[in-house]
N, C-alpha and C positions, 0 to 999 in steps of 0.2 A: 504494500500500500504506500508505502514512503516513496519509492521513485514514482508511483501513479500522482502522487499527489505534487511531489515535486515537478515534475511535466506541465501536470496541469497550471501549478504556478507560475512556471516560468513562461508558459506558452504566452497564458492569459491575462496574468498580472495586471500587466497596465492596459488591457482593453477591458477590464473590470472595474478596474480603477475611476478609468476616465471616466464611464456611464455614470459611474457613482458621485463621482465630482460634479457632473454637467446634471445630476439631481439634484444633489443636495448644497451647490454652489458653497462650499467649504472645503479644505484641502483635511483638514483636519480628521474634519467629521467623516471623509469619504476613505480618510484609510481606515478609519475605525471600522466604518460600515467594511469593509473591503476583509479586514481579520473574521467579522463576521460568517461572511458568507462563506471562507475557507472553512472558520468550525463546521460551519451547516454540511459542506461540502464532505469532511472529514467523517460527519456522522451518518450519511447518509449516501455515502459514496456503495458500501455495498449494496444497494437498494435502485442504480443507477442501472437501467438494463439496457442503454445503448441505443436507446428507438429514436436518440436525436444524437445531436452531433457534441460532444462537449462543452462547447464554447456555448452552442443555444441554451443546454443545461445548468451552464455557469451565468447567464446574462438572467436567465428563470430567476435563481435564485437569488442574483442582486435585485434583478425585480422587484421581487419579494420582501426583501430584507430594506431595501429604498421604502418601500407602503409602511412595512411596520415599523420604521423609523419615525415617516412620518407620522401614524397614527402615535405614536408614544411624545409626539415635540406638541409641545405646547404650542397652540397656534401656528398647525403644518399648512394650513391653506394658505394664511398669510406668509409664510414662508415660501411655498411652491410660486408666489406672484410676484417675488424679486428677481432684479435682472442677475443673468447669469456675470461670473465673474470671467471678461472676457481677457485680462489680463495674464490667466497664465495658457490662452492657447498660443503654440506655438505654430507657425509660418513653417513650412515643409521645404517650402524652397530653399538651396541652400545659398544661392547667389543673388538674391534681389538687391538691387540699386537700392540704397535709400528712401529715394521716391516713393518708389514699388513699396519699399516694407512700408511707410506712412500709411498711401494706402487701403494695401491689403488689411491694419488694421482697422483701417476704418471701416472698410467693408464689412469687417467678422465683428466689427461691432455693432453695425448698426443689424447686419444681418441675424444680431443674439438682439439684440433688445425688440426687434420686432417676434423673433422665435418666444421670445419671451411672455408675448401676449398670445399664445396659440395657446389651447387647452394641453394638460397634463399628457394626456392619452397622443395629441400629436405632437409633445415635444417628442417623447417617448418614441416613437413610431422615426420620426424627423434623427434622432441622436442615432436610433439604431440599425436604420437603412442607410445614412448618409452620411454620420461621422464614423463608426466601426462598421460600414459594409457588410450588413447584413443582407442574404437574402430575404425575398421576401417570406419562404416558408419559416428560415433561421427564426426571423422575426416573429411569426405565428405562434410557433413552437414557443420561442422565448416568454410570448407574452399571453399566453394560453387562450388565442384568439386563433377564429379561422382565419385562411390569408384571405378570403375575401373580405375580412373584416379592417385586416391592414390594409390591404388596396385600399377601397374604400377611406379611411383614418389618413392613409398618406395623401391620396390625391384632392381631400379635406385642406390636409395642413398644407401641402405647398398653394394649392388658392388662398385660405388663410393667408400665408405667411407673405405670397407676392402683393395681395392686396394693402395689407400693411404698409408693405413695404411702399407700395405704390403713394397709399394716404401721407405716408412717413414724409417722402421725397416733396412732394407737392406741400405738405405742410412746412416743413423745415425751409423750406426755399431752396433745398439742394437743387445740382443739375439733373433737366427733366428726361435721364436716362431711361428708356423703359427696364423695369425690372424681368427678366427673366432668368427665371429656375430650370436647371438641366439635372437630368437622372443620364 
């Protein structure tokens, strides 16, 4: 069980992590949550019969473990309605001009503060199809929904999130770029 578990750790770590940060917008709180989900993992790893993929199995369970988080925070609604902390995403590229990184964070931020105003269920849907590349079944599996129910939830949130986005532009007086969203 020690090398299954250590696997799993190593595999998945910090794509458990991040879900869990980009939930509960804390770094803190999200490795806590993160120990969690290994004991969960730990206890109930014999019980695991393989009908999904590991990584779907481990996002279930941060799932899981992110609700009764929030069920147990005092005041989890008002919590789940702050903006996400866009400060510790990092820029992939490894050569961007200056310019570019300016910006790129402008973009991830403003493209978090509108993600921000989409329901729980499409950020969820939004963070795990499109920041950790989930399939769409991956995601079904993960969040014990049909995938027509993800379809449906995702093709919700990116209207949501373009429309937003679109109010955002026009309100703010930014440039009248149109917003468009790509899968």
């Amino acid at each position: 069980m020690n090398s299954v578990f250590d696997d799993l750790y190593r595999k998945y770590h910090h794509d458990v992590f991040q879900f869990l940060f980009y939930m509960v917008k804390n770094k803190e709180q999200a490795e806590d949550l993160v120990q969690e989900v290994y004991i969960r993992v730990l206890r109930s790893y014999d019980r695991f019969e393989g009908k999904s993929s590991e990584k779907t199995w481990l996002f279930s369970i941060a799932k899981n473990v992110a609700i009764d988080h929030f069920r147990k925070t005092k005041g989890w609604k008002q919590r789940l309605l702050e903006t996400f902390d866009v400060s510790a995403r990092q820029i992939k590229d490894n050569h961007p001009v200056p310019e570019e990184l300016a910006m790129q964070n402008e973009e991830i931020r403003f493209m978090y503060r509108c993600l921000d105003q989409c329901t729980v269920d499409q950020r969820m849907v939004i963070i795990m199809r499109y920041i950790h590349e989930l399939t769409i079944s991956e995601t079904a599996e993960a969040l014990s929904w049909t995938e027509s129910k993800v379809k449906t939830t995702q093709h919700r949130a990116l209207k949501t999130l373009k429309k937003l986005m679109d109010e955002m532009i026009e309100k703010e007086g930014m440039p009248s770029e149109k917003v468009t969203l790509k899968r």
